[in-house]
C-alpha positions as CSV (number, residue, x, y, z in Angstrom):
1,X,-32.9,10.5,-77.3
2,X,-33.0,12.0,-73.5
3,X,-30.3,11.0,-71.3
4,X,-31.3,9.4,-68.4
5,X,-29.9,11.2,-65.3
6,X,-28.0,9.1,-63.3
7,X,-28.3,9.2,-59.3
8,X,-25.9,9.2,-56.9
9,X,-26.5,6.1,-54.3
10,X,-26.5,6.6,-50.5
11,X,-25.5,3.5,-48.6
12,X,-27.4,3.1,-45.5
13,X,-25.8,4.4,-42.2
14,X,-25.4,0.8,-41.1
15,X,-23.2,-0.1,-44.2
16,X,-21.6,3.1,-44.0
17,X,-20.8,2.5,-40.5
18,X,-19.4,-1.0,-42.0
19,X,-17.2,0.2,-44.4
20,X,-15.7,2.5,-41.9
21,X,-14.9,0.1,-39.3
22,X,-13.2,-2.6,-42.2
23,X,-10.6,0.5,-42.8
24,X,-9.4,1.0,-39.4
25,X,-7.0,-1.4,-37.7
26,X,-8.4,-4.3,-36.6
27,X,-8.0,-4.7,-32.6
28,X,-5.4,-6.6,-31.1
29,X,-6.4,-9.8,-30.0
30,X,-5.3,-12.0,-27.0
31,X,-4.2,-10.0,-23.4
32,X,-5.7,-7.0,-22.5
33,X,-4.1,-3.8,-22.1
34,X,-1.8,-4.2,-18.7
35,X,-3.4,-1.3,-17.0
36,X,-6.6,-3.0,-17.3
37,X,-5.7,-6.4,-15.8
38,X,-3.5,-5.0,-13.0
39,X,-7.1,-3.2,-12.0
40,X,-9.2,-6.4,-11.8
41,X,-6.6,-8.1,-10.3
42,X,-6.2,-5.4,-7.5
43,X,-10.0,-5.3,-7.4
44,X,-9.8,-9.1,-6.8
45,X,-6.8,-9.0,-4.4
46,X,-8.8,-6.3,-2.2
47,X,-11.8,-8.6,-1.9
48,X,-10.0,-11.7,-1.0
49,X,-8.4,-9.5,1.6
50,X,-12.0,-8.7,2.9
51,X,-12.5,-12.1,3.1
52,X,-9.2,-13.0,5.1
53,X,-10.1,-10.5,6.9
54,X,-13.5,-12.1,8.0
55,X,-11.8,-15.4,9.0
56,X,-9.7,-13.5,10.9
57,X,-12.1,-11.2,12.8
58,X,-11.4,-13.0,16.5
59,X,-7.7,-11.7,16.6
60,X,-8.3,-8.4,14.8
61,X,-12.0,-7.8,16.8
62,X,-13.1,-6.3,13.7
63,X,-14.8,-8.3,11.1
64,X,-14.2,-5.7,8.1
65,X,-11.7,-3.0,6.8
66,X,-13.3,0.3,6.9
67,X,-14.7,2.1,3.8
68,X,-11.4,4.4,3.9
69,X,-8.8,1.2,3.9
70,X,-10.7,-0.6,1.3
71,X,-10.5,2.2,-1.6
72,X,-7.3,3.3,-0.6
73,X,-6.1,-0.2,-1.2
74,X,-8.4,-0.2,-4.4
75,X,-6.2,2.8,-5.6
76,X,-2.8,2.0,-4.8
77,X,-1.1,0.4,-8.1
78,X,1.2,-2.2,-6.3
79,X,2.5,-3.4,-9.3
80,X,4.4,-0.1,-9.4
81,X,6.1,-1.3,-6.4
82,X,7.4,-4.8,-7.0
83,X,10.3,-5.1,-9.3
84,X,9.4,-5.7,-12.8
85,X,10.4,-9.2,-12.9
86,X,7.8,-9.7,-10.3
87,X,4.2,-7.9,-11.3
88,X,3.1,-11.5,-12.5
89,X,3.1,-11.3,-8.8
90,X,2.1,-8.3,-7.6
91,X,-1.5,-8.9,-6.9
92,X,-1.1,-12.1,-5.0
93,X,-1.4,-12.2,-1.5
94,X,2.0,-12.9,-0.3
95,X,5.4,-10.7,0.5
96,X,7.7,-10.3,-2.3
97,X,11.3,-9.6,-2.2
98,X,12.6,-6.6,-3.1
99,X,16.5,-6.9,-2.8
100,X,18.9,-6.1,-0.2
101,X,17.4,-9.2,1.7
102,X,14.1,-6.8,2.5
103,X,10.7,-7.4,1.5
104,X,7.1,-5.4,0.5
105,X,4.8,-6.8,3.4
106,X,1.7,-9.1,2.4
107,X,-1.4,-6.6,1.3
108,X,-3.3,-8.7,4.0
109,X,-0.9,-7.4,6.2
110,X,-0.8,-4.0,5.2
111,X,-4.5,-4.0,4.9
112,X,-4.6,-4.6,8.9
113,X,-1.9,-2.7,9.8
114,X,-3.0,0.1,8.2
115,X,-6.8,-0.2,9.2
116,X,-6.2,-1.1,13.2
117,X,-4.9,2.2,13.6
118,X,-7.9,4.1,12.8
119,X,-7.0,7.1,10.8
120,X,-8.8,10.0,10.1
121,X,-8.6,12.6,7.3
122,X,-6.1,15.2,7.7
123,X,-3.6,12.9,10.2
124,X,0.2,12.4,10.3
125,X,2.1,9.4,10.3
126,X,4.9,8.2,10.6
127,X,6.1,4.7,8.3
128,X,9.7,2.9,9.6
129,X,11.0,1.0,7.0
130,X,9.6,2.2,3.5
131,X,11.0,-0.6,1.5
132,X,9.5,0.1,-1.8
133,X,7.1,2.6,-0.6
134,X,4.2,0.7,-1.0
135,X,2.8,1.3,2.9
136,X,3.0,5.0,2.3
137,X,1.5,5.0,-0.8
138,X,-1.4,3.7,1.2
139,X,-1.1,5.8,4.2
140,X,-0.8,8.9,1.8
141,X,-4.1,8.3,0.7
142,X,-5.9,8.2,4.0
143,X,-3.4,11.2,5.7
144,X,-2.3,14.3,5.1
145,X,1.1,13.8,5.6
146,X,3.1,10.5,5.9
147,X,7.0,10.5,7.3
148,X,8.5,7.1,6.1
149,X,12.1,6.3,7.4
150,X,14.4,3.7,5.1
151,X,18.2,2.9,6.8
152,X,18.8,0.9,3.3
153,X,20.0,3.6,1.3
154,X,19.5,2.0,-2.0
155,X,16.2,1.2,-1.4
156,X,15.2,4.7,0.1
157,X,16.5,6.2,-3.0
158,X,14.6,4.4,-4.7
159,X,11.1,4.5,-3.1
160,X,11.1,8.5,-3.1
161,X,12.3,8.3,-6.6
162,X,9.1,5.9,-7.2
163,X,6.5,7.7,-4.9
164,X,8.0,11.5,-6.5
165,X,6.6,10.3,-10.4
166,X,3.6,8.7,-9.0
167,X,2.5,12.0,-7.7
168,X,2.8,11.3,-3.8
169,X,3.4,14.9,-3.1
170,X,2.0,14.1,0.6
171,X,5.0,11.8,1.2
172,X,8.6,12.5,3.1
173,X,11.0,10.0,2.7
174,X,14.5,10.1,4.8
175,X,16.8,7.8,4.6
176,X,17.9,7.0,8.5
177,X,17.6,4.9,11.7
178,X,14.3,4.8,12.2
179,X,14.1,3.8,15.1
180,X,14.5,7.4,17.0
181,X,11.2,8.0,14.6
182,X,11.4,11.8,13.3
183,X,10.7,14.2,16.0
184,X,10.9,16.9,13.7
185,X,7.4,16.0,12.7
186,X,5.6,14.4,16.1
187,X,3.3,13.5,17.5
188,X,1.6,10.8,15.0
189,X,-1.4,10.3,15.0
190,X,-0.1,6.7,13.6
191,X,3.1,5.0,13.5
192,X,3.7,2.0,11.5
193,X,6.7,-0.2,12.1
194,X,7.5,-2.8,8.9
195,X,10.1,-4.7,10.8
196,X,10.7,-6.8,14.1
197,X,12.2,-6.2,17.5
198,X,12.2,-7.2,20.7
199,X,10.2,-4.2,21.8
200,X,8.6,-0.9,20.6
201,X,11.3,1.8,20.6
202,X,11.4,4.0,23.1
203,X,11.4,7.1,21.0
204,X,8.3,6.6,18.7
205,X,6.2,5.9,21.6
206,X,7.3,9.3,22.9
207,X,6.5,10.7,20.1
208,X,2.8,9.3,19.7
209,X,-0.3,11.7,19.7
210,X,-2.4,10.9,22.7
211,X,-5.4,9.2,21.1
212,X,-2.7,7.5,18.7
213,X,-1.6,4.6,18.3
214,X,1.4,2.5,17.0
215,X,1.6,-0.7,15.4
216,X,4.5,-3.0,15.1
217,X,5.9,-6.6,14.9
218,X,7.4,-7.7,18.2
219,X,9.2,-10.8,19.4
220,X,12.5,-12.9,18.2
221,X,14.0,-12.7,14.8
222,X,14.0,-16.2,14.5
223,X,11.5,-17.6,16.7
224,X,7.8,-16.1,17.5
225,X,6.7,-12.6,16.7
226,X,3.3,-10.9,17.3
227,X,1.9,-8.0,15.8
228,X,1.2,-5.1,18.6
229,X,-0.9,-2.5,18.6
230,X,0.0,0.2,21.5
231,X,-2.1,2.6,22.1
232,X,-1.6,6.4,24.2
233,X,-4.2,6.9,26.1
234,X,-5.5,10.9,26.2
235,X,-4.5,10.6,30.4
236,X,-1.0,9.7,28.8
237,X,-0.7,5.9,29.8
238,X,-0.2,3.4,27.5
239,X,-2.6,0.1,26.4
240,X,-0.8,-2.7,24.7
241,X,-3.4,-5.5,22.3
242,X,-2.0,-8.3,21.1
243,X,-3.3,-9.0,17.5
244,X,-2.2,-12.3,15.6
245,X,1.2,-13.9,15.2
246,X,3.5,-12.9,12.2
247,X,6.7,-12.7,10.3
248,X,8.8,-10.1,9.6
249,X,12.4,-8.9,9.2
250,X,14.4,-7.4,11.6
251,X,14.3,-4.4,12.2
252,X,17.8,-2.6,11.3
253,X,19.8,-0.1,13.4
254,X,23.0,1.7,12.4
255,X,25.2,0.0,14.1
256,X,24.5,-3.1,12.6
């Protein structure tokens, strides 16, 4: 009696496909990865800055952040720059302390600062008061080279520790007074000033480009402040704006 030959079956690609998928782990449920939810939440925090923005287009006589502003906040991770207890937090639009009785500025506040002095590719400038380092790490992505000056030792140490492995190669960080700026490296282009006094030191308007411009908290430490915008003018003279009241921290010198 013949044997009948028996043939080999070939599933269909579909439940091949199938059977392979039930054999490798089965995804993770629940959060997703970190990475991605710090993204859209930085996404989201840049457009409700846009929007603040908007509301507040009669002080800043501009109604939006320019194209450059807007994706180098987009690419700044400022979770990395909040302590760890705080990255719940990190994306919200508010300050958030940082210890040493300092704190990393409001991103609205950043945002502005950073867009009313109208950058362009291949600039210098100079950040007083790097805190964390999360101003610089904005700056550093609109400039060639940023100077950011920190008098809290701790913190300096820190924030070029922090801005060193996140690849910030375009970033100096001294730890210092800043209020005699950095020669060294002037004129800026820019200088930004995260910290209040009762007037723009001397110094770093001396050592502003002409066409540059610095901005900077200016007022009482406990009573009314307003952010400045100073500009030097290419004849050399000096125009002062006004831009919306604030609230910042004092602005430390060494011998405090």
């Amino acid at each position: 009696m013949r044997k009948r030959l028996r043939q080999r079956y070939t599933p269909p690609r579909a439940v091949a496909l199938i059977v392979m998928a039930m054999l490798l782990p089965w995804p993770a449920t629940g959060e997703p990865p970190a990475e991605d939810r710090y993204e859209r939440e930085r996404l989201a925090l840049v457009r409700d800055i846009e929007a603040h923005v908007q509301r507040t287009s009669d002080y800043l006589g501009r109604a939006t952040l320019s194209a450059r502003t807007i994706v180098a906040l987009e690419q700044t991770p400022r979770h990395e720059f909040v302590p760890e207890a705080l990255r719940d937090f990190a994306y919200a639009d508010r300050p958030l302390p940082i210890g040493h009785d300092q704190t990393i500025s409001q991103p609205y506040i950043v945002a502005i600062m950073t867009d009313l002095l109208d950058l362009e590719p291949g600039c210098t400038v100079l950040d007083v008061g790097t805190g964390s380092g999360y101003q610089a790490a904005v700056l550093a992505r609109l400039c060639a080279h940023v100077y950011t000056i920190e008098i809290v030792e701790p913190l300096g140490r820190s924030a070029r520790s922090r801005l060193t492995r996140l690849g910030y190669d375009n970033v100096a960080v001294r730890i210092g007074d800043g209020f005699d700026g950095w020669a060294d490296h002037a004129p800026f282009d820019g200088i930004i000033v995260a910290a209040v006094a009762e007037e723009i030191p001397p110094p770093l308007l001396d050592q502003l480009k002409p066409g540059g411009r610095v901005i900077m908290p200016v007022g009482n430490r406990a009573g009314h402040q307003d952010l400045i915008v100073v500009e030097r003018r290419i004849d050399g003279s000096l125009a002062e704006t006004i831009v919306l009241p604030v609230r910042f921290v004092p602005l430390i010198r060494d011998e405090e």
